[in-house]
C-alpha positions in Angstrom: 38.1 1.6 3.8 36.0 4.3 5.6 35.2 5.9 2.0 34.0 2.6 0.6 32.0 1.7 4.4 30.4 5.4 3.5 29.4 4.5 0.1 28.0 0.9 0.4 25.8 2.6 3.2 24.3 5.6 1.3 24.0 3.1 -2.4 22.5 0.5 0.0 19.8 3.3 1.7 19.0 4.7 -1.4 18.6 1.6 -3.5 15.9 0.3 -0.8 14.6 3.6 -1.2 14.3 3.5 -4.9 13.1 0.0 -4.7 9.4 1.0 -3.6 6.5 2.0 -5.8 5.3 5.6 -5.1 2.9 6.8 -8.6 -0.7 7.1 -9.6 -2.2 6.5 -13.2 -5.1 7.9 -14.5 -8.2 5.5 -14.1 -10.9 4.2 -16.6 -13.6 5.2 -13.7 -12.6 6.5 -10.4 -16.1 5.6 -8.7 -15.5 2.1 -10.7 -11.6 1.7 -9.5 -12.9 2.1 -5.8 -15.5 -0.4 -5.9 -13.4 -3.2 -7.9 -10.7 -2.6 -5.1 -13.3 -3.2 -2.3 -14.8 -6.5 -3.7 -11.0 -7.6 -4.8 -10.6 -7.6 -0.9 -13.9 -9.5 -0.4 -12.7 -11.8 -2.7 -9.5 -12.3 -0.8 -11.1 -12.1 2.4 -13.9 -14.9 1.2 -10.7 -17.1 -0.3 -10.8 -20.2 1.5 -7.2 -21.4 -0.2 -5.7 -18.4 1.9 -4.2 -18.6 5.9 -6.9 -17.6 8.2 -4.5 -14.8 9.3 -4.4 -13.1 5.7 -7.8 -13.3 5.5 -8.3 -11.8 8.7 -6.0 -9.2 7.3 -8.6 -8.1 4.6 -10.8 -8.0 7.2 -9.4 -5.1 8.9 -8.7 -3.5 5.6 -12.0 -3.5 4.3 -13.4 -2.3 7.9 -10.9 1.0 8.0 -12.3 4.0 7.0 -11.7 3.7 3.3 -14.8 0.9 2.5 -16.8 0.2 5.5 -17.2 1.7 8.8 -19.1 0.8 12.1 -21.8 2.9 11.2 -22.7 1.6 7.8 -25.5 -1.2 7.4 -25.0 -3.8 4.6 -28.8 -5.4 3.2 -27.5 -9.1 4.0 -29.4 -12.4 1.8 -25.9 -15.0 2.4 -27.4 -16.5 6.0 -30.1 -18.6 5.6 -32.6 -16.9 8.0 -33.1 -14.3 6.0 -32.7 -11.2 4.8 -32.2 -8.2 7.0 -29.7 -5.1 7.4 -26.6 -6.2 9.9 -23.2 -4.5 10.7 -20.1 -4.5 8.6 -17.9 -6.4 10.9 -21.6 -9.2 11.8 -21.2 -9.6 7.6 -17.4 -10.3 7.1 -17.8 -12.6 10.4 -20.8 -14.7 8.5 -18.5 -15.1 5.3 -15.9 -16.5 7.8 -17.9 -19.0 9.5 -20.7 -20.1 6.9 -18.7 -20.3 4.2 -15.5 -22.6 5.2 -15.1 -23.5 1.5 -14.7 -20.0 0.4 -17.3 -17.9 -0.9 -16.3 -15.3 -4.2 -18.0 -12.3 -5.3 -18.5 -10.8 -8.9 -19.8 -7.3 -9.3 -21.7 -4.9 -12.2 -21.9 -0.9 -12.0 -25.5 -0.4 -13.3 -25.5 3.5 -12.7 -23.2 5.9 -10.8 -25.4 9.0 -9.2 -24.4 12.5 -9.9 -22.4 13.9 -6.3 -25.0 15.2 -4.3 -24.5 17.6 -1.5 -24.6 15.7 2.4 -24.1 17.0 5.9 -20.5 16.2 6.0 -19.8 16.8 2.0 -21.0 15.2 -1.3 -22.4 11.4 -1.5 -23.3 9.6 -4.3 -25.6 6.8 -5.0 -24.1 3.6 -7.0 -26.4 0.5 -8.6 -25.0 -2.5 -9.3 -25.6 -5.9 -9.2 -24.2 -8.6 -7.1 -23.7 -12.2 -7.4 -21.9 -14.0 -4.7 -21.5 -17.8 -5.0 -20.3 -19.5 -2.5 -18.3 -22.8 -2.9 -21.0 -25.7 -3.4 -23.9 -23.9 -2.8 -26.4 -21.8 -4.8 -25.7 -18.5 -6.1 -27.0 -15.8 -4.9 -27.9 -12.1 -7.3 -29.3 -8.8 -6.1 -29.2 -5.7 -7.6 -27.9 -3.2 -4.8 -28.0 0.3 -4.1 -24.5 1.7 -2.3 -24.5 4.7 -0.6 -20.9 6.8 -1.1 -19.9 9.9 1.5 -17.6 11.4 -1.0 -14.7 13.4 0.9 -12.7 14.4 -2.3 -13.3 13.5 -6.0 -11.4 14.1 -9.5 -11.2 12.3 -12.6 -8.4 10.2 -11.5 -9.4 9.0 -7.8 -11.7 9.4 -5.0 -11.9 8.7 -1.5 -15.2 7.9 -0.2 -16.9 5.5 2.9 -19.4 3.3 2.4 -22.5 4.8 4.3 -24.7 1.6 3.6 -25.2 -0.9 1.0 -29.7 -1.4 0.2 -32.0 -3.8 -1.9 -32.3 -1.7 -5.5 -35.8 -1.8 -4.6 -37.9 -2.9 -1.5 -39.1 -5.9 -2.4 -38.0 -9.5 -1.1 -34.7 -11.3 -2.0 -35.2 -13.2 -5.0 -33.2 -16.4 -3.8 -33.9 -16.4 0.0 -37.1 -16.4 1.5 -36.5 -13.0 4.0 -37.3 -12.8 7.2 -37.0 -8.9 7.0 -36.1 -7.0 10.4 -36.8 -4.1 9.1 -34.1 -1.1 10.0 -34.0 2.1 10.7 -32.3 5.0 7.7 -27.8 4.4 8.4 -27.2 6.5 10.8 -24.8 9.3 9.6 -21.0 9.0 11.1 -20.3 12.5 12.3 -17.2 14.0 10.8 -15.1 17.4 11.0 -16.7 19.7 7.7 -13.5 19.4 4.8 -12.2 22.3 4.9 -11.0 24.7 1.8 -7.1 23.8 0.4 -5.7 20.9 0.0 -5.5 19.1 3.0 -9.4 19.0 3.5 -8.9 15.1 2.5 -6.0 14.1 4.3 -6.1 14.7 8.2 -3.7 12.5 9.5 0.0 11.3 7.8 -1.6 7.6 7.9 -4.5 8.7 5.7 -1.7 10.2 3.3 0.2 7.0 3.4 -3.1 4.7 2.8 -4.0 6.9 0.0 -0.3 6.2 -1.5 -0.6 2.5 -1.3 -4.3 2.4 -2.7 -2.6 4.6 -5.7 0.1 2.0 -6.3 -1.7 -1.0 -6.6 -3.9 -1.3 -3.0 -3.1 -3.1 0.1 -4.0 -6.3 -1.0 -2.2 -6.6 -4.4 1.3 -5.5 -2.3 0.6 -8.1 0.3 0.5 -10.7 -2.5 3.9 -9.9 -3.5 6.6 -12.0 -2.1 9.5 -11.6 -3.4 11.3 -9.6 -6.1 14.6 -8.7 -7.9 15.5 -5.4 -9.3 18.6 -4.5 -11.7 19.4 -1.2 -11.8 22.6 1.3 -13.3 24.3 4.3 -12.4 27.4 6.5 -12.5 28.9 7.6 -9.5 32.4 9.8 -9.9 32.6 8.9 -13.4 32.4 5.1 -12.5 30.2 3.4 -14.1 28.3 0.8 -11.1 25.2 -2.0 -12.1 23.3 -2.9 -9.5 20.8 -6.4 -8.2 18.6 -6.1 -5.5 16.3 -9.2 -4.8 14.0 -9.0 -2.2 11.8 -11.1 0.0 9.3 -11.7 2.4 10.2 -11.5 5.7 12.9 -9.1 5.5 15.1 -11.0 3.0 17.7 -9.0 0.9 20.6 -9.2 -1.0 22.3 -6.3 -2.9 25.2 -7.0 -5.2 26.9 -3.5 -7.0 29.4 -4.6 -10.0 32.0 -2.3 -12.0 32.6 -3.1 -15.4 32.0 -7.1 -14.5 33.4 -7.1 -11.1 31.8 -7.6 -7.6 32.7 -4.2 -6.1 30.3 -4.9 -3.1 27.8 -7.3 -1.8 25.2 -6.6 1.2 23.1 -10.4 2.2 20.9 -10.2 5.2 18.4 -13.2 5.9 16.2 -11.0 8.4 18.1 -11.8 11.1 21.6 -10.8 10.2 23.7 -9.9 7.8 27.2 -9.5 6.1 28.8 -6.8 3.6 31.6 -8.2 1.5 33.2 -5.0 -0.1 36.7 -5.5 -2.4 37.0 -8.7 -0.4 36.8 -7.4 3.2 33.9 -9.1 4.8 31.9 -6.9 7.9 29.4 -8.3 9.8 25.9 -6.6 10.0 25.0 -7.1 13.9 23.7 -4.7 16.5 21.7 -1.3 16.0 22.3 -2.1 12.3 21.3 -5.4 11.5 18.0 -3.7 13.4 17.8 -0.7 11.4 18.0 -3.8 8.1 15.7 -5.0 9.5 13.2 -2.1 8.3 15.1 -1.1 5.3 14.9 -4.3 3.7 11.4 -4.7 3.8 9.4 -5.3 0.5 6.9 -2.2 0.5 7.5 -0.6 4.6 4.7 1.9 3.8 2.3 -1.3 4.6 3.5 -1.2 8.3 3.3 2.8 9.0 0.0 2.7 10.6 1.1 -0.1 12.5 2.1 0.4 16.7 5.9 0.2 15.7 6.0 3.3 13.6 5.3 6.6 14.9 3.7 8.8 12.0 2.8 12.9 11.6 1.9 15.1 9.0 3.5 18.5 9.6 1.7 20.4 6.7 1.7 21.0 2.9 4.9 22.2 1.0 6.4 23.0 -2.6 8.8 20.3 -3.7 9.5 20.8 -7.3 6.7 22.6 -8.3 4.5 20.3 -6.4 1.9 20.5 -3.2 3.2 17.8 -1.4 2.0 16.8 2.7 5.0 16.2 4.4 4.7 13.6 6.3 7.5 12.6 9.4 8.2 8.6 9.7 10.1 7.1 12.7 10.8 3.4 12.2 11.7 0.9 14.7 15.4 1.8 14.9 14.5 5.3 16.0 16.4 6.4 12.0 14.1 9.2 11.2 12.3 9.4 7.7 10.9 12.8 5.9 8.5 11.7 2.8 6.7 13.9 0.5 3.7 13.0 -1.1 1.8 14.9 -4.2 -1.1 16.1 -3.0 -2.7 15.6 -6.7 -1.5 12.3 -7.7 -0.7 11.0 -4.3 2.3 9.9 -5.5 5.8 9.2 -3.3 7.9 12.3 -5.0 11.1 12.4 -2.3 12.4 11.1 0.6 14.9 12.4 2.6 16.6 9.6 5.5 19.2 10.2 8.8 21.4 7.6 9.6 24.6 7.6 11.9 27.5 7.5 9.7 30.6 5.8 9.7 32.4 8.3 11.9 29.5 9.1 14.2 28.3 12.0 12.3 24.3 12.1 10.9 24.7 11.1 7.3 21.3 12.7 5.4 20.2 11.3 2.1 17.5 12.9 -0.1 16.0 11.2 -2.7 13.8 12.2 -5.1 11.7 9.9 -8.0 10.2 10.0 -10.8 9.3 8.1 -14.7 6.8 5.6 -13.1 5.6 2.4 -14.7 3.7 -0.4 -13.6 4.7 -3.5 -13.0 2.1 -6.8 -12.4 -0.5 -4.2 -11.7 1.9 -2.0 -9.1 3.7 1.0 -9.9 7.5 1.7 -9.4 9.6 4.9 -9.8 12.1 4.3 -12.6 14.5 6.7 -12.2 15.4 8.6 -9.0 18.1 11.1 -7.7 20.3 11.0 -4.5 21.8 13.8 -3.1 24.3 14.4 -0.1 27.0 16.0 0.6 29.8 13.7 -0.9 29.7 12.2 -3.8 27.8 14.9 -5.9 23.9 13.8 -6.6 24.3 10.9 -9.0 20.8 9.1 -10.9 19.4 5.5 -10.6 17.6 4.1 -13.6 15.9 1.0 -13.2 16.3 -1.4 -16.1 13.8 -4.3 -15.1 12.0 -5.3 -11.9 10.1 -9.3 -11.2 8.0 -10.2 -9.1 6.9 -12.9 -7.6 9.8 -15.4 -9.3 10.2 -17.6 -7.0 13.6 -16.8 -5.2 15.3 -19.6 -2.9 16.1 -18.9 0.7 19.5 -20.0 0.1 20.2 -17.1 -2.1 19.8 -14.7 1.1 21.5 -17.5 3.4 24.2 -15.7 5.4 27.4 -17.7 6.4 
């Protein structure tokens, strides 16, 4: 019974594990990616049909550091007293509260700028043009100029701020009669110089996690998801083991393993609590481990790393299979610590290795590594990943098919 405890623990760790998406695609346009992610989150943010509290969760997302930041000014036509230059946070507040109908935003890339040196780096200069309409009232176009302090750039991503967001040309707004306060230049947020070698971008294990989850799919296309079910095979000792994990929002999970037809094991937890039901034997998930499910089970965790309940460090740059990858040091809620490694080139999730108390008391250590990623409604998921540890010999999940977003009743995670 201990042997089987031992392996529904490290199948069930590594199967969350291998669960989450952690891969980067090349892009059409890297300066054309960023901006379609930032007005997808105005969009959301502006979507009336959504709970106040999501909304406000775009919010905060397009105010971090990776769109716009306190020092920026945005050239603002939606209020009807005019036009004039405001604050970031004064603009997402208006869309809020004048537009209670919802408001949505379509955008055009006119011309990107070549990358120009800047006092902190390179910036660029973007035209577009903009047309917001909000929900029963007049549209509204402008063509805009948005100023870009470009921290790191290749052809498949870049990280950038939004320094400020100008009229095209100086002239008044063509649908609202301005009352112009005119504005001094954006002032200039002052940053650390980047540094040579790769960690000139990432300064912080948060920033290296944020950059992850805009590489999968962005913030606001995993917070859409809300549930999903995975089927997955491997061979373990010569056996032969298919696997279900279904997933959902909050916390929800249930993992069944089968050999050759048969239920060899079956983890339910409803976020709350949980039961294992291995070779018949039921075991009750309670205590420091229902709390420790608590975090495993979750959907896409890397959302809640910058969040108070995690504690998060990058300790450097190292080699992992050929790769520069920042290591980065996780410490969840239940105090299990987490190593992840994350390719410094395609920001990718590219191993993971997790410490948990074993069934005899001893630290069990689990290293993971992925790779063969597809996408999946627009997110992207490793395919295949290895576990190693000490016993049973390093055996390989492949993922066969993942859905999301099916529609899974509660009752399937009911525990009883």
């Amino acid at each position: 019974m201990k042997t089987k405890h031992y392996l529904k623990k490290l199948l069930l760790g590594f199967l969350l594990s291998a669960a989450l998406p952690g891969s980067a695609m090349a892009q059409r346009s890297p300066v054309a990616d960023y901006l379609s992610n930032y007005f997808e989150m105005l969009n959301n943010y502006g979507d009336a049909s959504l709970p106040l509290s999501d909304r406000q969760l775009f919010r905060e997302e397009i105010l971090s550091q990776y769109f716009l930041f306190d020092g920026s000014l945005i050239w603002n036509d939606l209020r009807p007293q005019g036009s004039r230059y405001i604050k970031p946070r004064e603009y997402l507040d208006n869309i809020l509260t004048d537009f209670p109908q919802g408001i949505s935003f379509t955008h055009e890339v006119v011309k990107v700028g070549a990358l120009e040196p800047a006092a902190n780096g390179l910036e660029t200069v973007v035209q577009l043009k903009v047309t917001a309409q909000p929900k029963g009232k007049r549209t509204i176009t402008n063509e805009l100029s948005m100023v870009l302090a470009v921290q790191q750039y290749s052809t498949s991503s870049v990280s950038a701020r939004i320094k400020s967001i100008d009229k095209a040309d100086p002239g008044p707004s063509a649908s609202i009669e301005p009352e112009r306060q005119d504005a001094a230049p954006p002032p200039t947020r002052t940053e650390p110089k980047p540094t040579p070698g790769p960690a000139a971008d990432e300064t912080t294990g948060v920033r290296v996690v944020e950059h992850y989850l805009e590489a999968i799919g962005g913030r606001a296309r995993l917070e859409r998801v809300k549930d999903i079910s995975m089927t997955m095979s491997t061979t373990i000792q010569g056996m032969e083991l298919d696997m279900a994990l279904l997933q959902k929002v909050p916390g929800k999970m249930v993992m069944t393993v089968k050999m050759n037809g048969t239920v060899m094991n079956e983890t339910r937890f409803d976020g709350e609590k949980g039961v294992v039901n291995a070779m018949g034997q039921k075991e009750r998930i309670k205590g420091a481990e229902a709390e420790a499910m608590k975090a495993q089970a979750l959907i896409f965790p890397e959302l809640e790393y910058a969040s108070s309940n995690y504690q998060i460090e990058l300790s450097g740059v190292e080699e992992v299979n050929g790769e520069q990858a920042y290591k980065i040091h996780i410490t969840p809620p239940n105090g299990n610590m987490l190593t992840e490694y994350y390719a410094v080139d395609s920001r990718l999730k590219i191993k993971q290795v997790s410490r948990q108390e074993g069934a005899d008391g001893e630290e069990v250590v689990t290293t993971n590594t992925f790779s063969k990623y597809q996408k999946v409604n627009g997110i992207l998921f490793p395919f295949e990943s290895i576990s190693e540890v000490s016993t049973p010999p390093p055996f390989t999940i492949k993922v066969k098919e993942i859905k999301i977003n099916s529609g899974i009743s509660d009752k399937v995670f009911e525990v009883k």
